[in-house]
Structures are given as C-alpha cells and as structure tokens.
RODO-767992 format. One record per residue: x, y, z of N, C-alpha, C, O in turn. Coordinates in steps of 0.2 Angstrom, whole numbers, plus 5000, padded with zeros to 4 digits. Layout:
XYZXYZXYZXYZ
...
END
This chain:
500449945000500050005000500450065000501050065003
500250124997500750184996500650225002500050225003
501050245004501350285011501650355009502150375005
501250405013501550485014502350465018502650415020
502650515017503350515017503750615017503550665014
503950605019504250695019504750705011505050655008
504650775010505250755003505950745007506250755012
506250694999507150695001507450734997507150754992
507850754997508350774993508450704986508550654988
508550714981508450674975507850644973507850584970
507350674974506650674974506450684969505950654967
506850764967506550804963506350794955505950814951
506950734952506650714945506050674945505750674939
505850654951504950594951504650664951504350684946
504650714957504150784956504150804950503550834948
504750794946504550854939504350804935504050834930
504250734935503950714930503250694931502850684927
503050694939502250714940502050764939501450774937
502550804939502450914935502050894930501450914929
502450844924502350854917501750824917501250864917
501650754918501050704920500350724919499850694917
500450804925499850814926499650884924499050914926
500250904921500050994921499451014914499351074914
499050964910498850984905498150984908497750944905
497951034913497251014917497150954918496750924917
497850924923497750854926497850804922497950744925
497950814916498350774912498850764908498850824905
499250734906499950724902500050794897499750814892
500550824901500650904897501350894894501650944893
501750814891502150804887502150844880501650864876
502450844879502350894871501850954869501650964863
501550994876501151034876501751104874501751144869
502151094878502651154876503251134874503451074875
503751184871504351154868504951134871505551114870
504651164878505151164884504751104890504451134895
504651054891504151014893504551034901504151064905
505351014902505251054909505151114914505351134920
504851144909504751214911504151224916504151264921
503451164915503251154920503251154927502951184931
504051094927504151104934504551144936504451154942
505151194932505451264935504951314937505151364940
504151314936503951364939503551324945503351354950
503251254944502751244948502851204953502451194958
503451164953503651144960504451124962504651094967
504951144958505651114960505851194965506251184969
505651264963505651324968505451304973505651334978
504951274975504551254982505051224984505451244988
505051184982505751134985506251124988506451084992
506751194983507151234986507151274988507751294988
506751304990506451364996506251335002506451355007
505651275002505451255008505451175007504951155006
506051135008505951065007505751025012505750965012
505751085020505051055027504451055025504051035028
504151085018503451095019503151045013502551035012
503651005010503450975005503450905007503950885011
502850845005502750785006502750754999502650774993
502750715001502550634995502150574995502050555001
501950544990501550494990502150444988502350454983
502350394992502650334989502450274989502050264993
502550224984502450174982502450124984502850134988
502250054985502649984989503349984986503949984989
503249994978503949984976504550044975505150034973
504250094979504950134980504850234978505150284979
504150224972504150274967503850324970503450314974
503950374968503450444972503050434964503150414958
502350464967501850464964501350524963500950534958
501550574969501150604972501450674976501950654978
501450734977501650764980501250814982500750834978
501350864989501150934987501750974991502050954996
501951044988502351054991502051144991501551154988
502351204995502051234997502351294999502851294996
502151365003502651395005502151435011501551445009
502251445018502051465022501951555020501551595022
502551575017502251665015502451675008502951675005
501751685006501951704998502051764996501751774991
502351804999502451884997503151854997503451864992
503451835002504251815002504251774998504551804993
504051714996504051694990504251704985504751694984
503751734981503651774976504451824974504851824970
504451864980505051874981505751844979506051884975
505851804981506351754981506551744976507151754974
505951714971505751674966505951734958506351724954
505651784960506151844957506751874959506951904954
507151874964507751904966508251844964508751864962
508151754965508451724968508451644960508851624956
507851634961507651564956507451574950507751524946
507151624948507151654941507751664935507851634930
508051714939508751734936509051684933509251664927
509251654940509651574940509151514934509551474932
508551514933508351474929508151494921508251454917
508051564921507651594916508251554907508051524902
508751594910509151594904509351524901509651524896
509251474905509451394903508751374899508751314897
508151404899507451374894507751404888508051454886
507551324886507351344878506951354875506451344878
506851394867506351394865505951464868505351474867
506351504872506351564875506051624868505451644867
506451634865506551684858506051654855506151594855
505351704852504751654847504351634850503951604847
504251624857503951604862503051614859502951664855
502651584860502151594859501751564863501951524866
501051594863500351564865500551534871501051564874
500251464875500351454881501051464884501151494889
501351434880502451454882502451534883502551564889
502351574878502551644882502151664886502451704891
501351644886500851674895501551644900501851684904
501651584900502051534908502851604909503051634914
503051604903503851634903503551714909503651724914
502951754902502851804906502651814914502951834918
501951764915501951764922502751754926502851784931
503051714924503651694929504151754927504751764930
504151784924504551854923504151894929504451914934
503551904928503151944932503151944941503151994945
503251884941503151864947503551884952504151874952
503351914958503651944964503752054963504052084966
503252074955503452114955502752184957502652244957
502352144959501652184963501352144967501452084965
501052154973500852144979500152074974499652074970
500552014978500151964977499151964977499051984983
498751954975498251954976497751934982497251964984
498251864983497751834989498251824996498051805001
498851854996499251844999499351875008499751855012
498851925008498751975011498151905016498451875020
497551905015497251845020497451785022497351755027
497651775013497751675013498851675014499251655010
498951695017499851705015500051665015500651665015
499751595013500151515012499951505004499451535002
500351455000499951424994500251364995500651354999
499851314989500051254990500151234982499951284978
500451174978500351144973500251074976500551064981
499751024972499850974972499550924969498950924969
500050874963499950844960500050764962500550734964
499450734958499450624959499450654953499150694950
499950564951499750524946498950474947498450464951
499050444940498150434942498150364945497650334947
498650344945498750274950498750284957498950244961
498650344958498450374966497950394968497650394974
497750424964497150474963496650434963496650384960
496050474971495350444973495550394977495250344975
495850384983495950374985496250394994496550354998
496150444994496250504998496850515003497050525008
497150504995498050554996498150624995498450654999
497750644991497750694991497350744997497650804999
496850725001496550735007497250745011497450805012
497450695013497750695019498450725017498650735023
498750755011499250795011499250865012499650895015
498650875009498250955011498350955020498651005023
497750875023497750885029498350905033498450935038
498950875029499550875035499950955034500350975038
499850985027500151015027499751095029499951155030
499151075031498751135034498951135041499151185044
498951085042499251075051499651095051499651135056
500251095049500951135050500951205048501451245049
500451215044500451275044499951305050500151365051
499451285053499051305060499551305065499551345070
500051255064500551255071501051295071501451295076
501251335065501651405066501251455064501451505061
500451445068500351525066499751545061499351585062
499851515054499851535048499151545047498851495048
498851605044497951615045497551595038496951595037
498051565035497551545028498151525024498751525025
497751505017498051485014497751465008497151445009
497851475002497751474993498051434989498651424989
497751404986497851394978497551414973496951444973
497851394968497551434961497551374956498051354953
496951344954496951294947496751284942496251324943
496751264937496651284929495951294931495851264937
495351324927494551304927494451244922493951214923
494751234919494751164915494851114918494451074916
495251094924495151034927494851034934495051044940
494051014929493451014934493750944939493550964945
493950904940494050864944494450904950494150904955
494850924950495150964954494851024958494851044964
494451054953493951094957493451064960493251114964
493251024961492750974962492850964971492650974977
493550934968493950934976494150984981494050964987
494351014980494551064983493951104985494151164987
493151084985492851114986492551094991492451134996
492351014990492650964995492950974998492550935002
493350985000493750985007493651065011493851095016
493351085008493151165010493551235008493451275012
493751235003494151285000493651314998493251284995
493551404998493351444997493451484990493851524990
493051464985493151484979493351564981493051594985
493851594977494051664977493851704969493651684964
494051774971493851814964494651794960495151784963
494451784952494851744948494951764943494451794941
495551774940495651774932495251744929494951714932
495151744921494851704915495151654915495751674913
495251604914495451524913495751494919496051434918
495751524927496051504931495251514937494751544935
495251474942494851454949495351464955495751414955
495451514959495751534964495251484971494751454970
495651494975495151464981495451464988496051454988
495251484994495551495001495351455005494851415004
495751455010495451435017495651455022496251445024
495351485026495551515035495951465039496051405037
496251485041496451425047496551445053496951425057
496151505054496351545062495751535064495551555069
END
C-alpha cells in the first residue's frame, strides 16, 4: 500500500515528472510546450528549494513517488525570492525562449512577472499550495490527507490561511477542493482561485 513520506533530497526528478504528467488540466502536458520541463521550473522544483519542510509525497510499495504537494507558508516572500533568487538562475537555461508563443510565452511572462506587485490573495490566505497524483493514486484519499497534514503545519506556526490557484478546465480538481472546504476566490479568466481560513 502507498505511504506519505516527507520529501528527500533526489526526489526532485519523480516531482517534475508528476509536474509533466499532470500539468495539462490533470493530464499528460508532454509535448504541450517545447520546453516540457518548464512546468516543473515554475510549479514545484522552487518550492522545493525554498521549503523542502513543507513538501510531502506519496510513495509506492515499490519505491516510486507518485504523488506530492509542496507549498510555502508566506507567499509575498516567496514570490520574492522566486524573482530575486530562482528565476534569474533558471530563466536563461529554457529553451525555446525567443518566438515563444501562446501558452509557452503566457507561463515565461507570468514567471517573469512574478514577485513584481503585491500578490492577490496573499494578504488573508499567506500560504499556497501545489499538488499533483498520478492517476494510480488518485481517489483514494492522498490527496486529502496531504492537504490535511500540510494545513496542520501550517496552524501549528501560526499561519491564517492559505490558497491555491487551478486551471478552470480541470473540473476534477475543482470538484475537490471544494470538498474539502476551499473557498472559491475572485479569479482570472481560465484559472479558479480558492481559500481557506485556518485561524
């Protein structure tokens, strides 16, 4: 039976390839962009090395991570960071940079943008989360319990809330997160924001 687990260090290539796996509205976003790892340079390998207390995993009987969420307890530092410190250092090794188009130049620009005006949700919810299963885990409530432990470590330092932000396209995921009591927030066009208290 698969088993929660804290992240390790060499982790990170099973993370980015559950990144890819599932970044296409929850499903296989291989060859959606010309740079397939660029998913995970903005949506979970910076969590990683920023907060690798705050990130968990799903492993396997046989060894495999399957499953992850990983998080940051203040997203204005974050954000920060992410522009001062992760960007720089990432930006200029993507390929497929120059001619960028359509979905690939929206991802380049937000992660250029990022850290450069006061976060939206970040001011009540000051935590975020990412977190993707593969579908050999999923519905079976990994995902529950990763949210649950990673909310409790954020109640036990403190922390008053906390956000995510998910494509509107995967209704499955919105579904859930509603479920579990996440508070739909006001949203861009093609994204579903959502909160939750924790004080």
């Amino acid at each position: 039976m698969p088993r929660l687990r804290p992240f390790r260090p060499g982790d990170e290539p099973a993370l980015a390839e559950i990144c890819l796996r599932t970044a296409d509205d929850g499903a296989d976003a291989a060859g959606v962009l010309p740079d397939d790892d660029l998913w995970a340079a903005l949506f979970v390998l910076p969590y990683v090395a920023r907060h690798p207390d705050l990130a968990s995993v799903v492993e396997t009987d046989d060894g495999r991570v399957a499953g992850y969420l990983v998080g940051t307890s203040d997203t204005a530092a974050f954000e920060g960071w992410f522009a001062r410190d992760w960007w720089p250092r990432v930006a200029p090794h993507r390929p497929g940079r120059e001619g960028a188009e359509g979905r690939h130049a929206d991802l380049l620009n937000d992660a250029a943008a990022r850290g450069t005006s006061a976060h939206p949700y970040a001011g009540e919810y000051p935590a975020h989360l990412h977190i993707d299963l593969l579908p050999e885990v999923q519905g079976q409530g990994w995902g529950r319990l990763l949210i649950a432990g990673f909310v409790q470590t954020l109640r036990d330092r403190g922390v008053p809330g906390v956000h995510l932000v998910a494509s509107a396209g995967n209704t499955g995921a919105l579904a859930f997160y509603r479920r579990l009591g996440f508070a739909a927030l006001p949203s861009t066009p093609g994204s579903q924001a959502f909160g939750m208290r924790l004080d």
